[in-house]
C-alpha positions as CSV (number, residue, x, y, z in Angstrom):
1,X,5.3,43.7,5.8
2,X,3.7,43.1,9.1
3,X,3.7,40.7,12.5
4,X,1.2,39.0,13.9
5,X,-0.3,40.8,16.6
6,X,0.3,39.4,20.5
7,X,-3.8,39.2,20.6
8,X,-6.7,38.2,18.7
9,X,-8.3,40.8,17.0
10,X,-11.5,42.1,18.6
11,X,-13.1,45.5,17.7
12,X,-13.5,48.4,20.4
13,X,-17.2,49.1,19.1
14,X,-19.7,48.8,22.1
15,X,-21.2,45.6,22.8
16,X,-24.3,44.5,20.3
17,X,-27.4,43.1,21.1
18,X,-27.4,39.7,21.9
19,X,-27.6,37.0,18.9
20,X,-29.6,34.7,20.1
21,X,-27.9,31.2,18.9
22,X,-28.8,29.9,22.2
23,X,-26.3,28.5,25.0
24,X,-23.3,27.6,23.4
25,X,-20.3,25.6,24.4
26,X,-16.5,27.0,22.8
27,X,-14.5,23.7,23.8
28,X,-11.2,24.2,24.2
29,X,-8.3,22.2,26.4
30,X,-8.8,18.7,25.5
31,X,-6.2,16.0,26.3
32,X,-3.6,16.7,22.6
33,X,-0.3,17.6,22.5
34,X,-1.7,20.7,21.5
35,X,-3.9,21.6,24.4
36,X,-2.0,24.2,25.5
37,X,-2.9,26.3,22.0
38,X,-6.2,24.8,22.3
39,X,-6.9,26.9,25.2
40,X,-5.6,30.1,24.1
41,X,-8.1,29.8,21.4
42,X,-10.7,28.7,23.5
43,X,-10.4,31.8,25.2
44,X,-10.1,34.0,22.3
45,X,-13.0,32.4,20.9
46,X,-14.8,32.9,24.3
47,X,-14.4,37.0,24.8
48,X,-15.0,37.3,21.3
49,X,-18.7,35.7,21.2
50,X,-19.6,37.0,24.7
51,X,-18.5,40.6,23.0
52,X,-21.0,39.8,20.5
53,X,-23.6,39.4,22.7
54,X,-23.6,35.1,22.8
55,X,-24.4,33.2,25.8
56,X,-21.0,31.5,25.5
57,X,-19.5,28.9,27.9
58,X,-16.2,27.8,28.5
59,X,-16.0,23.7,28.2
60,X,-13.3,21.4,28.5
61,X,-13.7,17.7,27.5
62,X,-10.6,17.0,29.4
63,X,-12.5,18.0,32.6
64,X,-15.8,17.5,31.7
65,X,-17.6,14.3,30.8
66,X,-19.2,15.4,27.1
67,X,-22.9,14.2,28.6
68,X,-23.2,17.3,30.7
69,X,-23.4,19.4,27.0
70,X,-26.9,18.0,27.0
71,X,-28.1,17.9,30.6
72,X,-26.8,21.7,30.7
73,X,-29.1,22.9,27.8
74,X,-26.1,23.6,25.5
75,X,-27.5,24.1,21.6
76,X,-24.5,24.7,19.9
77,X,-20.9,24.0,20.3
78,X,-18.0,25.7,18.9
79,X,-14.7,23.6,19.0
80,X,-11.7,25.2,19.3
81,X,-10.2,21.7,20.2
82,X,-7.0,21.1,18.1
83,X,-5.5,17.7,17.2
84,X,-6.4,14.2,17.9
85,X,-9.9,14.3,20.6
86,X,-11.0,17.5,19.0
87,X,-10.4,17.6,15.1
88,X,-10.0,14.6,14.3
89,X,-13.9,13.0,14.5
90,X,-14.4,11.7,17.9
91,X,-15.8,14.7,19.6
92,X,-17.6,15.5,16.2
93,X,-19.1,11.5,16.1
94,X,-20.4,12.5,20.4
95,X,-21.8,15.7,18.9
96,X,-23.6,13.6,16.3
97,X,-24.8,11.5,18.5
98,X,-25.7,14.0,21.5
99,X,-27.5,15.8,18.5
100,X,-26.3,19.0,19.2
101,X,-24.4,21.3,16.1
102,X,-21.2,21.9,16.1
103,X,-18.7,24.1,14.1
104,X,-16.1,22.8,11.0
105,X,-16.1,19.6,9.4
106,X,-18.1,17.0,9.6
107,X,-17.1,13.2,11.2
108,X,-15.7,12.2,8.1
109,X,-14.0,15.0,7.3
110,X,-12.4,15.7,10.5
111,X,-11.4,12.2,10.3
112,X,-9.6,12.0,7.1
113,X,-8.4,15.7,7.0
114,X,-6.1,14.8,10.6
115,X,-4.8,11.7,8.6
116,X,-2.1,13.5,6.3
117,X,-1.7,9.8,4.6
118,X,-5.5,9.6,3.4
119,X,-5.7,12.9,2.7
120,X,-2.4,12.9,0.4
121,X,-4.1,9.7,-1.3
122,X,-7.6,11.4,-2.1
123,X,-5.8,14.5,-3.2
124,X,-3.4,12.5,-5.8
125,X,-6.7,10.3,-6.2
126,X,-7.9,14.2,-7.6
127,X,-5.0,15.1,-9.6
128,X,-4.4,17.5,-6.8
129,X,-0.3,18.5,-6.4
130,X,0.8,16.9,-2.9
131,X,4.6,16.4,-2.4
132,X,5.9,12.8,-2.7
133,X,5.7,10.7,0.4
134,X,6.0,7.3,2.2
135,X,4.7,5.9,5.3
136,X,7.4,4.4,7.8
137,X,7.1,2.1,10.5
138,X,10.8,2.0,11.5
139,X,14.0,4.0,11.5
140,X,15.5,1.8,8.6
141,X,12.2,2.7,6.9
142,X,12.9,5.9,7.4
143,X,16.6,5.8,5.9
144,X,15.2,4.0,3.2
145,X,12.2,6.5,2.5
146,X,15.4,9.6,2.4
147,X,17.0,7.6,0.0
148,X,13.6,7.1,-2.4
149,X,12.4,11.1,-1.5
150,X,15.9,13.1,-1.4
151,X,17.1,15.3,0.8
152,X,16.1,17.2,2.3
153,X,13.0,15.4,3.7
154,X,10.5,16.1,6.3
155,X,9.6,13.5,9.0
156,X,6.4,13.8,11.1
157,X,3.6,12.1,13.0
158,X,0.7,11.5,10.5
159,X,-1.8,12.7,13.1
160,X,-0.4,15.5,14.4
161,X,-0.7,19.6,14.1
162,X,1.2,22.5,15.0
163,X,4.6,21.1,13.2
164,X,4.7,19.1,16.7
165,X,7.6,16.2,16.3
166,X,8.7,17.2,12.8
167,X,12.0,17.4,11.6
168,X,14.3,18.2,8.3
169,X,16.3,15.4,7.5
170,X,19.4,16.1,5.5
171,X,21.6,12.9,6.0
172,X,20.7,9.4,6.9
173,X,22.3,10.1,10.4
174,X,19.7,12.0,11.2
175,X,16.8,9.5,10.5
176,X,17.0,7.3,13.4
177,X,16.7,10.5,16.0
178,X,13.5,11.8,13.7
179,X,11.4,8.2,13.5
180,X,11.7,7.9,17.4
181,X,11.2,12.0,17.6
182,X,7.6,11.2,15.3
183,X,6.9,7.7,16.8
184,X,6.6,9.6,19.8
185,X,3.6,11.3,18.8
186,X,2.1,8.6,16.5
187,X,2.6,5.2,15.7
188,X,1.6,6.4,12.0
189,X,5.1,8.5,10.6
190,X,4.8,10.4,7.2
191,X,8.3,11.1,5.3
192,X,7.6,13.3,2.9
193,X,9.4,15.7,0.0
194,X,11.0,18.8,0.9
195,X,10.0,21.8,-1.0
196,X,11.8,24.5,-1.2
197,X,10.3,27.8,-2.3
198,X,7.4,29.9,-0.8
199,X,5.4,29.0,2.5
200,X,1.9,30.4,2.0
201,X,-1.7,29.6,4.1
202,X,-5.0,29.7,2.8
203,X,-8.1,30.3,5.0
204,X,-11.4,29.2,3.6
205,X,-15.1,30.5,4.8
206,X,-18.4,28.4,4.0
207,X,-19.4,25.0,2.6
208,X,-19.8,23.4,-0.7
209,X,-20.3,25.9,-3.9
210,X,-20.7,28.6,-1.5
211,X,-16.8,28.3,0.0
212,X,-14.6,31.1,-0.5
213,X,-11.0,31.3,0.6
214,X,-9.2,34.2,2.1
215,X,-6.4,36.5,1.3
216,X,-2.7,34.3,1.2
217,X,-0.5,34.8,4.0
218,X,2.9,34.5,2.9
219,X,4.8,33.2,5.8
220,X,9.1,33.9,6.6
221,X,10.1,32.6,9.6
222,X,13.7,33.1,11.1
223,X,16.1,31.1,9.2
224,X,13.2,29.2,7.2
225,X,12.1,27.3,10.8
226,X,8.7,27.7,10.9
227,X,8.4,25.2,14.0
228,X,5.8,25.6,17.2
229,X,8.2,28.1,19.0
230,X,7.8,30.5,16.2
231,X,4.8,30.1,15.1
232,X,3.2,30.9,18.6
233,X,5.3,32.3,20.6
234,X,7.9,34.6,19.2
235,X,7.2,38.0,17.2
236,X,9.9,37.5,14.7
237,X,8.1,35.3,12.3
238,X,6.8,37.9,9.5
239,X,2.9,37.1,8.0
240,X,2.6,39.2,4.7
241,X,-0.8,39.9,3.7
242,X,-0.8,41.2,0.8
243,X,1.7,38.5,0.0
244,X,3.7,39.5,-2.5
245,X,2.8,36.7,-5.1
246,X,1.5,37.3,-8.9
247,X,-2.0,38.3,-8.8
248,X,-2.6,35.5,-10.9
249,X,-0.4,32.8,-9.0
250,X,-2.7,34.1,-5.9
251,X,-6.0,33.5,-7.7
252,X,-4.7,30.0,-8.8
253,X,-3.7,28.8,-5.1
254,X,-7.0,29.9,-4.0
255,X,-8.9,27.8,-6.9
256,X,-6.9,24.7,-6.1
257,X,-6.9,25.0,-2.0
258,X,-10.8,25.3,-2.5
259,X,-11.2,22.0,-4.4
260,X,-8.4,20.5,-1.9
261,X,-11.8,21.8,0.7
262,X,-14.2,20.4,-1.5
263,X,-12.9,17.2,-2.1
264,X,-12.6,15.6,1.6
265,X,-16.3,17.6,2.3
266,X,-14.7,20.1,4.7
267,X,-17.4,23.0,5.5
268,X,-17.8,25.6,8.0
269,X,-14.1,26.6,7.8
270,X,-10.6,25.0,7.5
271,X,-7.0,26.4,6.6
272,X,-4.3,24.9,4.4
273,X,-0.5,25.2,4.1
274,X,1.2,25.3,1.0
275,X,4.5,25.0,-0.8
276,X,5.5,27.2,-3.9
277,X,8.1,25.3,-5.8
278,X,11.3,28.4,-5.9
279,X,11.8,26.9,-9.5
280,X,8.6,26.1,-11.1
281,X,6.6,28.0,-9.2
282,X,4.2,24.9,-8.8
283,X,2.0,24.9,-5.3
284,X,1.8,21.9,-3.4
285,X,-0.8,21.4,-0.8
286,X,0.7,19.9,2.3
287,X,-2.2,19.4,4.6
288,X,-5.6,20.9,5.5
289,X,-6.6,22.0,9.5
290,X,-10.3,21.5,9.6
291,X,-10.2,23.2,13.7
292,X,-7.7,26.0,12.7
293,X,-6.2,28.1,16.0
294,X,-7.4,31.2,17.0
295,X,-4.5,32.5,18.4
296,X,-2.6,36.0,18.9
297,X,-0.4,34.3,16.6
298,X,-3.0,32.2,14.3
299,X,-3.4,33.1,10.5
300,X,-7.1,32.9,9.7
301,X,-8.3,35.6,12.2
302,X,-5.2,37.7,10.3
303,X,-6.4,36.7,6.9
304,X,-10.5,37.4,7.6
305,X,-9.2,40.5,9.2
306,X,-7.4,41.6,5.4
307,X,-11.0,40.5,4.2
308,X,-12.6,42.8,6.5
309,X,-13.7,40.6,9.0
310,X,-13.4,41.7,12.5
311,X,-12.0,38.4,15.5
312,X,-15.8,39.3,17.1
313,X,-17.4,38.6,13.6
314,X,-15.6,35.7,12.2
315,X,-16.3,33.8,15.3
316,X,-20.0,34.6,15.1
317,X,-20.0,34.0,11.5
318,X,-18.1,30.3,12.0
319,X,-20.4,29.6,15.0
320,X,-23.8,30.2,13.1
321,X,-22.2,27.9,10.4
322,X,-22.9,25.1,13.1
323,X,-24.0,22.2,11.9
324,X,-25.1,18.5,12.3
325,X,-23.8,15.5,9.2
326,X,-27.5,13.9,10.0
327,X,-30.7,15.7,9.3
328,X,-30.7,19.1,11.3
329,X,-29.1,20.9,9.3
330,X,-29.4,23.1,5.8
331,X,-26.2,22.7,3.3
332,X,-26.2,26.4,3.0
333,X,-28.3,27.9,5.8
334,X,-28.9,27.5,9.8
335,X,-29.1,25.1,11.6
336,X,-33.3,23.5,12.1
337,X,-34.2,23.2,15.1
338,X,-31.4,25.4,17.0
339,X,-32.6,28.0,19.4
């Protein structure tokens, strides 16, 4: 049983020789609701390449107009943006079209992965297990979506990360305060079937047939309330790595979170949340974070690390993952044309 540590990983072991990947951007900041988480990544992602000898650069989009990537000879960016701006396209469409390679999903990708909605429908599309759901546009929608999914039910902004405006709905009471709570955040609101049973997070590495995912972090927060207090800024949630599941339950959620991957064209790296069913012990795949944190408190650096995979070395091996969707780049190799 363990905690996640108060800071990112990063080995004592004297600094490397440079890799030479060229002058490389980590933006972080941005203008989310999660910028505030986007910059401690940023910064974890920062000390972590500089310790690995990369000319890494602080940039944020919120301060900085994008068109100074390319006047100031950046090659390479690394985005440790989070939420709408960041992971869901845009900055990855600039990137495109700035031709410099960047890290995670592509445009389209990004695009649908942030949209829980089309990402629900291409997983059912799939076969793939996704709780039930329905789309709301109104607080009498929402009442009426409790009554269709059971309670409980979650509500939540479609577009949004980091459990930001989500709430567990139990009675129709409580439906009015949670549309206007989600609304909030996104015109788009998901109500969606509670599952109760087993939280666990999967962590996948690579692209195409080449993907693998990570150990499963079995997550137990206080009470069951897994919400953006806990998860990044208290030490009482517990992250069990090994966790505790059937060794062939395990191998089984890692098999079907890597098609979830496959199936929207994630590569570089992504992280996905799923529910184990307490009675049939069936996973459901709840969504898929194609800019995962990197956080004291974020659970891919903790599941690379039960790989073997050092903070220092996962960001280096993400970063030379970078990649263009248009023609500079190898499906399994570096980037052309980078320096």
């Amino acid at each position: 049983m363990s905690t996640a540590d108060s800071q990112p990983f990063i080995s004592a072991r004297p600094q490397p020789e440079r890799i030479d990947l060229g002058k490389v951007a980590v933006l972080m900041g941005g203008a989310s609701a999660e910028r505030e988480i986007s910059l401690m990544s940023g910064q974890g992602v920062l000390q972590a390449l500089i310790s690995q000898g990369v000319d890494a650069h602080a940039f944020d989009p919120a301060e900085r107009d994008l068109g100074e990537l390319k006047r100031a000879g950046f090659s390479r960016c690394f985005i440790a943006l989070h939420g709408r701006f960041g992971e869901d396209g845009t900055v990855q469409g600039a990137l495109e079209l700035l031709g410099i390679p960047y890290t995670g999903s592509g445009v389209m990708a990004s695009a649908m992965a942030i949209d829980k909605v089309m990402t629900k429908r291409i997983w059912r599309s799939e076969g793939l297990p996704t709780p039930a759901w329905q789309q709301v546009d109104s607080a009498t929608a929402t009442r009426l979506a409790l009554a269709g999914l059971g309670s409980p039910m979650i509500v939540k902004p479609d577009r949004e990360g980091s459990t930001i405006g989500l709430t567990k709905v139990t009675t129709l009471d409580q439906c009015d305060g949670a549309y206007a709570l989600a609304a909030r955040h996104d015109a788009m609101v998901l109500c969606e079937q509670f599952i109760s049973g087993d939280e666990v997070t999967i962590a996948v590495l690579g692209s195409g047939a080449s993907a693998r995912a990570l150990p499963l972090i079995r997550i137990v927060a206080l009470e069951g309330n897994y919400d953006y207090q806990n998860k990044y800024f208290t030490n009482t949630t517990q992250y069990l790595v090994p966790c505790g599941l059937p060794e062939g339950e395990e191998t089984h959620i890692q098999e079907l979170v890597l098609k979830a991957y496959q199936v929207l064209g994630c590569r570089g790296w992504a992280r996905a949340d799923v529910m184990v069913d307490a009675r049939t012990r069936q996973p459901y795949l709840l969504e898929i974070n194609t800019s995962p944190g990197m956080t004291g408190h974020s659970l891919v650096p903790m599941a690379a690390k039960a790989a073997g995979i050092s903070y220092p070395a996962l960001c280096a091996l993400v970063l030379q993952q970078a990649a263009l969707d248009y023609g500079m780049a190898d499906a399994d190799g570096p980037v052309k044309g980078a320096t």
